[in-house]
N, C-alpha and C positions, 0 to 999 in steps of 0.2 A: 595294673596300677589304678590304683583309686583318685580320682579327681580332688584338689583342695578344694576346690568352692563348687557347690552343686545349685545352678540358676533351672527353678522350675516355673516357668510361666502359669502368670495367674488369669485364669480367666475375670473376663468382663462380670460385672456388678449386673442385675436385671437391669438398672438404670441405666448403667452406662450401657446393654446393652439396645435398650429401646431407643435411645441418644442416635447411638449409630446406626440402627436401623432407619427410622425418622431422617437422618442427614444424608442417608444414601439413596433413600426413594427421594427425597427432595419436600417433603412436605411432611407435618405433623398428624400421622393417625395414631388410633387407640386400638390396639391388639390383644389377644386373647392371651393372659399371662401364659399358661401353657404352649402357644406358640413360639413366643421366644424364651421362656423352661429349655425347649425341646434343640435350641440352638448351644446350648453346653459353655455359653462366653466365650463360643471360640470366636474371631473376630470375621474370617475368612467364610464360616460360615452364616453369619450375619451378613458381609457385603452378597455372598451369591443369592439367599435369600432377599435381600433386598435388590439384587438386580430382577429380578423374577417379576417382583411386583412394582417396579418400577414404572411399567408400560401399560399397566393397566387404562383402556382408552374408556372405561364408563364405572361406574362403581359393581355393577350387575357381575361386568367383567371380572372386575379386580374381586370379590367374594367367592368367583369361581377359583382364581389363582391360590386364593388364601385356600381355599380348601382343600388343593389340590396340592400345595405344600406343606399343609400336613399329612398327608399320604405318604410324600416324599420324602419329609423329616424321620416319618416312622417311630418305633419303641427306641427308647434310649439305651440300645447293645452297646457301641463304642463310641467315642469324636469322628475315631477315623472312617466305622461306618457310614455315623451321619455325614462326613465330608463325601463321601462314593455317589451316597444317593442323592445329596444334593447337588453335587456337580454334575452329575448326569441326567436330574430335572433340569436344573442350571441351560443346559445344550439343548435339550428338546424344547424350553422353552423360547429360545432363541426365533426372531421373527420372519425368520427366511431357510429355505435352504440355501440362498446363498452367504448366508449370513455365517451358519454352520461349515459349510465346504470354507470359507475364507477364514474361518479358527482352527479348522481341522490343519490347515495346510502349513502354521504355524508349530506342528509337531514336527516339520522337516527339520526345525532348528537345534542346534542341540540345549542339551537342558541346560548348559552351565552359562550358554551365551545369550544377550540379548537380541532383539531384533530389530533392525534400524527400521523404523516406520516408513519411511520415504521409497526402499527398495522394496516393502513388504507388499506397497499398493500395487507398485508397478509390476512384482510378479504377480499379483491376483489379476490385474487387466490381462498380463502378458502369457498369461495361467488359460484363459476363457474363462474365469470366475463371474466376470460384470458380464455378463452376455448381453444382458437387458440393456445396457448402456450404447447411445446413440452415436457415440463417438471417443475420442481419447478423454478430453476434459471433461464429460459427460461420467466417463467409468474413473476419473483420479475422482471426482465429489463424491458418486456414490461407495467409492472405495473408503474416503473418509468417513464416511458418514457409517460405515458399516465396522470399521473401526472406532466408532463413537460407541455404537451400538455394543459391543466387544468388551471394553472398558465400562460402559455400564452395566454390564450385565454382570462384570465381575471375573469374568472369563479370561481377560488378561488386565495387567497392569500395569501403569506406565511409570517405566522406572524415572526417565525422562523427558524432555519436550520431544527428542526425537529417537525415542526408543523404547519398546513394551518387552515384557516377559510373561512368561506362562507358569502361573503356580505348580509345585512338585507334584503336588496332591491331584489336579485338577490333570495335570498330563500323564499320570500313573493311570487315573481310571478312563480318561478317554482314547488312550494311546491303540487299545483294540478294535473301536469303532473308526478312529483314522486308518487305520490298518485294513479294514474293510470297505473303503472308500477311496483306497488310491494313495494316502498319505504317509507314509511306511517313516518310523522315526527311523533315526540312525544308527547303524549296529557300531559294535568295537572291531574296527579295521586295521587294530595293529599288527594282527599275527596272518593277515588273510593277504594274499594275495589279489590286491584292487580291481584288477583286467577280470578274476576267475567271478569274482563278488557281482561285477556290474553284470556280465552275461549273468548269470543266475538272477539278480536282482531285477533287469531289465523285462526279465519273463513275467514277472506277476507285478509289477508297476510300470510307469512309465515316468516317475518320479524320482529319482535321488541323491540326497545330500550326502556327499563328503565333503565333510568341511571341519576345520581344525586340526585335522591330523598330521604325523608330521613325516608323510612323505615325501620323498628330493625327485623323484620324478618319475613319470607317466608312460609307460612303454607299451608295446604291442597295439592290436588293430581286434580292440572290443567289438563285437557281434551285438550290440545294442539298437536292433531296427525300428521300434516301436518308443525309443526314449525320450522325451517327451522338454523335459528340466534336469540338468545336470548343475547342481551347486557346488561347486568346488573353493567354495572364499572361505577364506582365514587357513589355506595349507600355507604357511610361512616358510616354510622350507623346501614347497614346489618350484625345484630350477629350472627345468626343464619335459616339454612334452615331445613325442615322437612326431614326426613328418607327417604317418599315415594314421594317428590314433582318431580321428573323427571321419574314417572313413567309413563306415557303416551309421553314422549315428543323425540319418537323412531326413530323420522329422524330428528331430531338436528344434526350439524351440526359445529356451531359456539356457543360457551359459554365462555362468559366475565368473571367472576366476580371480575375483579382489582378492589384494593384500595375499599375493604370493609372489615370487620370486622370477618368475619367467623376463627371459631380454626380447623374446621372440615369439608372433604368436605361429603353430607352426602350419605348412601351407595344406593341407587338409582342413584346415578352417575354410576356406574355395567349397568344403562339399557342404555347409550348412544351412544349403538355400531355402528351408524353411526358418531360418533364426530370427526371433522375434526381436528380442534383447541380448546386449552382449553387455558385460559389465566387467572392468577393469579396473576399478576405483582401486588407488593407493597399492598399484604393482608398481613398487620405486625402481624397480632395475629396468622394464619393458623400456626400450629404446627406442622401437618402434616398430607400427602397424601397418601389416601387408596381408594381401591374397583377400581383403574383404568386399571386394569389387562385387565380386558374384551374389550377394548376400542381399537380394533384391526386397524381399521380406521385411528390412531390419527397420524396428520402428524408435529402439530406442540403445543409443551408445555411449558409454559414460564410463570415460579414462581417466577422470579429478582427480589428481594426487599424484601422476605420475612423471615425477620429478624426472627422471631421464629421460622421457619421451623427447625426442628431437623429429621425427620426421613422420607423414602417414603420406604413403603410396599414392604419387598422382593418380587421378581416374578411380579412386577410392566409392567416392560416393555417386558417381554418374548413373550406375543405375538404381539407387535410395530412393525412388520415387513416395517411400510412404516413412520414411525416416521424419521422427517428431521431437524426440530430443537427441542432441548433439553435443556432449558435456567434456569440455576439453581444459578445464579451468584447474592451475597450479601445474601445468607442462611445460614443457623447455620447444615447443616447437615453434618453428620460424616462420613456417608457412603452411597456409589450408588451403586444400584443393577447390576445386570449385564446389561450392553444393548447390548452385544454380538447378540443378535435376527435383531438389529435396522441396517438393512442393508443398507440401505438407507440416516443412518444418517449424516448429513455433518457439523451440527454446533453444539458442546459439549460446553457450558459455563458454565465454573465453579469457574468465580474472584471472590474473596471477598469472600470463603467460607473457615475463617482461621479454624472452627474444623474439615473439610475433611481428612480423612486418618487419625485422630488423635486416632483413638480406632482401626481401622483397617488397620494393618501394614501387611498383609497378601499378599500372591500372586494376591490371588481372588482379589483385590482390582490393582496391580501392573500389571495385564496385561489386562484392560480392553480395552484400545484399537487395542489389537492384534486380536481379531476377527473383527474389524473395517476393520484392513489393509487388508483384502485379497479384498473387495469392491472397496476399494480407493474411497468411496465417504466422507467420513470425510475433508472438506473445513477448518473450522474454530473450534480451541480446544483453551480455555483460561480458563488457571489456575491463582490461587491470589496469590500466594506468593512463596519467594525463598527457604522455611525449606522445602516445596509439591514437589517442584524437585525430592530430593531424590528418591521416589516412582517412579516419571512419568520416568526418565531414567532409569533405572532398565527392562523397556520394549526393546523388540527387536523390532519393527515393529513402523515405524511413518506414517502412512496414507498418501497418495498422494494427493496433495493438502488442506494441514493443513494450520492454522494460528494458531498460538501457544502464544498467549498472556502473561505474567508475572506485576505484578504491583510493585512497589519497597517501600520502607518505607514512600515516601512521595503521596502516591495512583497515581504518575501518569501513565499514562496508553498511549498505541499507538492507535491515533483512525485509524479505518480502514475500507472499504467497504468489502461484502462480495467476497470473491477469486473466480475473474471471470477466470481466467486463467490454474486453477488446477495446479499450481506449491506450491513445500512446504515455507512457511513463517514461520519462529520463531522469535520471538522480544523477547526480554527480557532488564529489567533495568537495570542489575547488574551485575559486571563483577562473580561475585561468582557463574553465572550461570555456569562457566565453571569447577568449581570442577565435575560435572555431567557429563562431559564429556573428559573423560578421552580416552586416547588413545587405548585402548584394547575395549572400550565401542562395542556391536555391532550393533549402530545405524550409525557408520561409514561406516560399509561393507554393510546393508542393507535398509539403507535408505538414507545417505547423500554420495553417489556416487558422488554428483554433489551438490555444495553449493555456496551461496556468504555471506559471513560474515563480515560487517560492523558494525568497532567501535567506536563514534565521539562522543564528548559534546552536548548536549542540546542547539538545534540551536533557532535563536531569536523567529521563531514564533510557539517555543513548550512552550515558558516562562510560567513558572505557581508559584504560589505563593510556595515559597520554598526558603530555603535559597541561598546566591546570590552566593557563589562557591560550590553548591554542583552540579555534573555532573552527566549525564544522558546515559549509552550506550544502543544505539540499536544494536542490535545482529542480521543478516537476513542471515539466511539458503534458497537460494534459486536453486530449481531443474532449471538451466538453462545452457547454454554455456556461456561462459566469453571470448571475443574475443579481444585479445594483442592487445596494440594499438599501439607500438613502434616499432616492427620487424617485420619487413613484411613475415619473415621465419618464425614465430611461429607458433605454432599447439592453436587452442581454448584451454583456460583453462577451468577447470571441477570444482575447487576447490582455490574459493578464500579468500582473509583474508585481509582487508584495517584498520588501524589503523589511523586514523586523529583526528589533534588538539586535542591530548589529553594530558595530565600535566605530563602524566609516561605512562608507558606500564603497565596496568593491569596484575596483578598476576592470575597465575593458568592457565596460555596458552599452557600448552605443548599438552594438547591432542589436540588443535587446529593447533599450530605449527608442531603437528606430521603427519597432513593429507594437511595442507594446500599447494598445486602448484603452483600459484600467490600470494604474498604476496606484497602490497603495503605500505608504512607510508610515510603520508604528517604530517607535521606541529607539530612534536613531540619534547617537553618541553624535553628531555631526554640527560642523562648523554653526556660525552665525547665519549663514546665506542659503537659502534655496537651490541658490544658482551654483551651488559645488556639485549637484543632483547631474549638471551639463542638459538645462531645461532647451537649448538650440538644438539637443537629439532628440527630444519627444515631437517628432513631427506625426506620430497616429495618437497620441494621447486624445482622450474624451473625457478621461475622468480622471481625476487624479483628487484621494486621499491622504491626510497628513494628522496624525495623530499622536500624542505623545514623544512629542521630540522636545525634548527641555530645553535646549540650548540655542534653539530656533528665536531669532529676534527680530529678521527682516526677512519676507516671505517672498516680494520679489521686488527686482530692479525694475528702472524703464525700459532695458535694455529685453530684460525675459520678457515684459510684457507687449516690447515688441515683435518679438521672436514669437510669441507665442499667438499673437493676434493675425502676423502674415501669415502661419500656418494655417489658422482657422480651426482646426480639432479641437482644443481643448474646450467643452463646454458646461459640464458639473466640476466643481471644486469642494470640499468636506474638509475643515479645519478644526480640530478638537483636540483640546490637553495641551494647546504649547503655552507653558506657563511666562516664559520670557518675552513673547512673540511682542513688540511696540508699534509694529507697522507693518501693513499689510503691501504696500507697495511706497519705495523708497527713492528722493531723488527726481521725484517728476517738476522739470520746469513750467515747460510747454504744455498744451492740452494734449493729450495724448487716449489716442481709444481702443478697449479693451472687448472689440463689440464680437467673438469669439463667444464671451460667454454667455451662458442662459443661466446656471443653477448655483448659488455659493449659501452655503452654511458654515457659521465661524459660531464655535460654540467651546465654552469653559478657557477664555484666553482670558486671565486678570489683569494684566499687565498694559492692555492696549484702552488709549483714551479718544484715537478718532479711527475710523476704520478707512478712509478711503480722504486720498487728497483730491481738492477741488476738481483740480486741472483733469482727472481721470473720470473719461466717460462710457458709462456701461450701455450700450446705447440697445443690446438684446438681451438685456437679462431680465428674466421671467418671476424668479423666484428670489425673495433672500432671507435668510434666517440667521439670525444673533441671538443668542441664547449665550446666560453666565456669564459675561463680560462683566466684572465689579466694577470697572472704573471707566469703563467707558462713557463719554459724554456726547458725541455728534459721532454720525452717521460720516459726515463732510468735514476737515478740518474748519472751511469756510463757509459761508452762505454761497449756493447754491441752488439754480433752479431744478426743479424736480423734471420737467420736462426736456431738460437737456440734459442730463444726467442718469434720469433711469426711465426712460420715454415709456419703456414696455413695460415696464417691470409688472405683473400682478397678482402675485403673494408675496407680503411681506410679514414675517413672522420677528416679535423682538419679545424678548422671554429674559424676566428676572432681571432688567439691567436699573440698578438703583440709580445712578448716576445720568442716565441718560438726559437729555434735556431736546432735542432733534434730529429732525430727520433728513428735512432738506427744506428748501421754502419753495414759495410756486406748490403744484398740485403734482400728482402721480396721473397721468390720463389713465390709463389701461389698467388703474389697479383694481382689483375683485374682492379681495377676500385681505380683512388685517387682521392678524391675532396678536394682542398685548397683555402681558401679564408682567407684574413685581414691575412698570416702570412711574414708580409715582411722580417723578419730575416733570413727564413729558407731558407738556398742556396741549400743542397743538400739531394735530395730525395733518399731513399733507394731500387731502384730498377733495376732489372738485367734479361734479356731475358735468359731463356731456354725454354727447351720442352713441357714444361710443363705450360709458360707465352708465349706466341707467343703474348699477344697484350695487352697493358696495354692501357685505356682510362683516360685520363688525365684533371679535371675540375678546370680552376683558373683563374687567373689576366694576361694578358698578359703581363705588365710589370716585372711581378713575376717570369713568363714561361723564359725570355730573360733575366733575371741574375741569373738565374740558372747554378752550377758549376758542372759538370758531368766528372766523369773519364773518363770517353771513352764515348765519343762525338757520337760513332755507333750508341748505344742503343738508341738514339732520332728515331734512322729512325723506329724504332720498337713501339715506341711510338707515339697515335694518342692523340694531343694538341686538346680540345675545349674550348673556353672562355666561362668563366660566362656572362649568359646575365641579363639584368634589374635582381634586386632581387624584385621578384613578393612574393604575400603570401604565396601560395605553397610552394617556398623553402624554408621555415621557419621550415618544416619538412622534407625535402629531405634525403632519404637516412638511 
């Protein structure tokens, strides 16, 4: 039969081929028209070519490659010649042999299927492929990075974020040098009997893929002494394996069997004791896993997907001494053995397993990661849901460098790479993570010493199908410093707490509020009052930021500021963007003193015309800065001595305030340093020489300096005047 419509691809234009060459090497050079002549517009031939010259580390270099790929390009016989010979310069060119052994072994797959990148590293570590690599995270980086290498070079492609494939063309002609190397593709095992195949196969490799085919099940007792990797994922219609079939198969090493059908795995799995990895992702029927006690080797085990699973074999992992991943996430089991043995282990997945803990509410189940913590290699711990909290707080000990996963009602989840850094991460969905942590908890004194805890909306590019105001917190515990960015006298904060663009302040923050030292809120939907914040829980607060809250009109009560002053903590404060803000402290009768703080900046408030009532006395604060206030007029509702008032105070910064008119009356003893700009009203400045000022530096307008009204005209000679120069970017933070 003749075809109605016959589609004959057109090759690429010279232009368009020089285009694509130029955007695959990464940079614009100028080639020898002949060069890319000799590329035929095929486009495949253009990426392998431009992987080639890609790496070129000096120009000297790269004129050798160019030379050398026209060799390789050769006379223009066929396309498909030229694809032969360049795919197999293509590989020679390659920067390692390891780089090559770890493509080659990519021919185990079959040609129709792709490759999930994530299994593909783990059997090159699990292979001996990374040798050179110092340890597990050591050989997953350099495994990426060698599949970075892979994909540039054109040698595979990536169909998706988490999956590559290998060109027809490119696996036709290197399929005979895999072959000579250990890497044997996979024959057609329909008509063959599998058990007669492996003994034969197992003589000249130690490698082989069956996978995809659609055998129902595995019998007899294969002669495979020397076998090495047995892939057997994607058989869909494997139900079942024999009792004794991995009796002979004593230096295995790697065993597949994803996404096949088995309930049981059978117990000659006991003779594996060289098995490195076991992989059982998405076998929906396995119910569950025995006999793998013996299996001292095993470094990494990954069940994800398997929806029946209900139970794994107490005494399981007791002797997994060098087990590193443990991936148990989307099973139906209720309880896990101890892996207290698994010293080594760094990544616990446990999402999506809502019957966990449900039968066993015990200790044994409650402090499982407490023999973890004395190693500190536990990286990466995800649990599925928020009722599991319960149990997992209840521990004293959190591993050093944890990632700590939670999914929320609507399964989304934080994707993440694995924690290269050894710092602790917690995310979690829901603010009701924090009934768990309660302030007496003792995961504050022994493991969160040092936190950052950010809580914001569900920003655009986490959008996921969910309804359109429901909001998303991420919650990050992080073992790091946190370094002020506003006072240049601050000490690093240990212990932080940021509250952004949220519709309210989440409930159940006191144990948070009770440890937190920096506490910052941008962009809060929130009441008139401060004090909705519950400012009688921040007894560690030191810093506390407040930015962009619109609706904010009274900053604090007498009450907070007494709550806040018998603490004593609280001593920078940063006030910026609350457009409503009328008063900075509301209600004070009496004299009342706020002598806790040293550092307050109130900057872009239009709304506010005095900043501070009489009766409020700052009796240690150091520093003050007002900036942007349109309509502010006095510092003091009322007259005011300065010496009772701001005794210490010495830097006072006041920026752009047109309205202004003063400051305080009486003198500032201690103050050092004034910078004034944009306040033309303000005639007289509150300052006085003694023993203790011999020199005050003076920053403003010259015409401002010279209508200045001074009691006693002396104290200028004591005073050194500098004028503002150009306002450059830097003084946008000055001071």
């Amino acid at each position: 039969m003749m075809p109605d419509i016959v589609i004959t691809p057109q090759p690429l234009t010279y232009k368009e081929s020089h285009k694509l060459l130029c955007k695959k090497i990464g940079k614009d050079i100028d080639f020898r028209h002949d060069l890319i002549d000799s590329c035929h517009g095929i486009p495949l031939i253009i990426i392998l070519l431009a992987g080639v010259l890609c790496d070129g580390p000096s120009e000297e270099a790269s004129r050798e490659i160019i030379s050398n790929a026209y060799v390789a390009l050769g006379s223009k016989v066929s396309v498909f010649h030229t694809l032969q010979r360049l795919a197999r310069f293509g590989y020679d060119q390659l920067p390692s042999d390891n780089a090559r052994h770890c493509f080659l072994y990519c021919l185990l797959f079959p040609e129709d299927q792709s490759i999930p990148i994530k299994n593909l590293i783990q059997y090159w570590i699990m292979d001996g492929l990374l040798q050179e690599a110092s340890g597990f995270h050591d050989a997953k980086y350099i495994g990426n990075e060698i599949l970075d290498i892979l994909t540039r070079h054109g040698m595979l492609y990536l169909e998706d974020k988490d999956h590559v494939r290998m060109h027809d063309v490119i696996r036709e002609t290197l399929s005979g040098i895999g072959k000579a190397n250990g890497f044997m593709e996979q024959d057609d095992w329909h008509f063959i009997d599998p058990i007669v195949k492996l003994e034969q196969l197992s003589k000249t490799t130690n490698r082989i893929p069956l996978m995809n085919t659609e055998m129902e099940c595995l019998r007899g007792i294969p002669k495979c002494f020397v076998l090495s990797s047995l892939l057997l994922r994607g058989n869909y219609h494997l139900k079942a394996i024999s009792e004794e079939f991995f009796w002979y198969m004593g230096k295995l090493a790697i065993l597949d069997l994803s996404l096949s059908r088995i309930k049981v795995l059978p117990s000659s799995i006991s003779c594996l004791t060289r098995l490195r990895m076991l992989l059982l992702t998405g076998c929906d029927h396995l119910e569950e896993i025995r006999y793998i006690d013996s299996l001292e080797q095993l470094e990494v085990l990954n069940a994800s997907g398997c929806n029946s699973l209900k139970s794994i074999s107490s005494g399981s992992f007791d002797n997994m001494v060098y087990l590193k991943i443990l991936d148990l996430s989307a099973t139906s089991i209720t309880f896990l053995p101890s892996i207290t043995a698994c010293r080594e282990l760094y990544r616990l997945d446990l999402q999506c397993c809502p019957l966990l803990g449900s039968q066993h509410s015990d200790s044994r189940f409650i402090q499982i990661p407490y023999g973890l913590s004395k190693s500190g290699m536990v990286q990466n711990l995800q649990l599925g849901s928020i009722e599991d909290m319960a149990y997992w707080m209840s521990m004293r000990w959190l591993p050093c460098g944890l990632t700590f996963i939670l999914s929320d009602r609507f399964g989304i989840k934080v994707s993440f790479d694995v924690n290269e850094d050894s710092k602790t991460y917690i995310y979690a969905s829901d603010a009701c993570y924090f009934n768990c942590l309660e302030k007496d908890s003792p995961l504050w004194f022994n493991c969160l010493q040092k936190f950052q805890i950010v809580i914001s909306p569900l920003v655009d590019d986490q959008t996921m199908e969910m309804d359109a105001g429901a909001m998303k917190t991420d919650l990050i515990f992080r073992n790091s410093h946190f370094r002020t960015k506003h006072f240049t006298d601050s000490t690093a904060h240990m212990r932080y707490l940021g509250i952004n663009g949220s519709a309210g302040i989440p409930s159940d923050l006191d144990g948070i509020l009770y440890h937190a030292e920096l506490i910052s809120l941008k962009r809060l939907a929130m009441t008139t009052r401060l004090s909705d914040l519950k400012i009688r829980s921040m007894k560690a607060v030191r810093e506390l930021w407040v930015e962009d809250c619109d609706q904010l009109e009274i900053f604090l009560s007498t009450d907070d500021v007494q709550v806040l002053s018998a603490v004593g903590s609280l001593q920078n404060l940063w006030i910026s963007n609350v457009e409503k803000l009328s008063s900075f402290c509301k209600g004070v009768e009496d004299v009342i003193s706020f002598n806790c703080l040293k550092h307050l900046l109130l900057d872009c408030c239009p709304n506010i015309m005095c900043l501070f009532p009489s009766e409020l006395r700052l009796s240690n604060l150091e520093t003050l800065h007002i900036r942007f206030c349109d309509i502010l007029e006095t510092v003091f509702d009322s007259s005011v001595l300065g010496e009772q008032t701001l005794p210490r105070l010495q830097l006072l910064q006041l920026w752009e305030l047109p309205e202004l008119t003063s400051v305080c009356g009486g003198v500032l003893p201690f103050l050092k340093n004034l910078k004034v700009r944009g306040c033309t009203k303000l005639q007289k400045i509150p300052v006085g020489m003694n023993e203790n000022s011999p020199l005050l530096v003076t920053n403003g307008e010259e015409s401002w300096w010279n209508s200045l009204i001074w009691d006693d005209e002396s104290i200028k000679l004591w005073v050194l005047f500098r004028k503002w120069g150009p306002l450059l970017p830097h003084h946008a933070t000055e001071g």
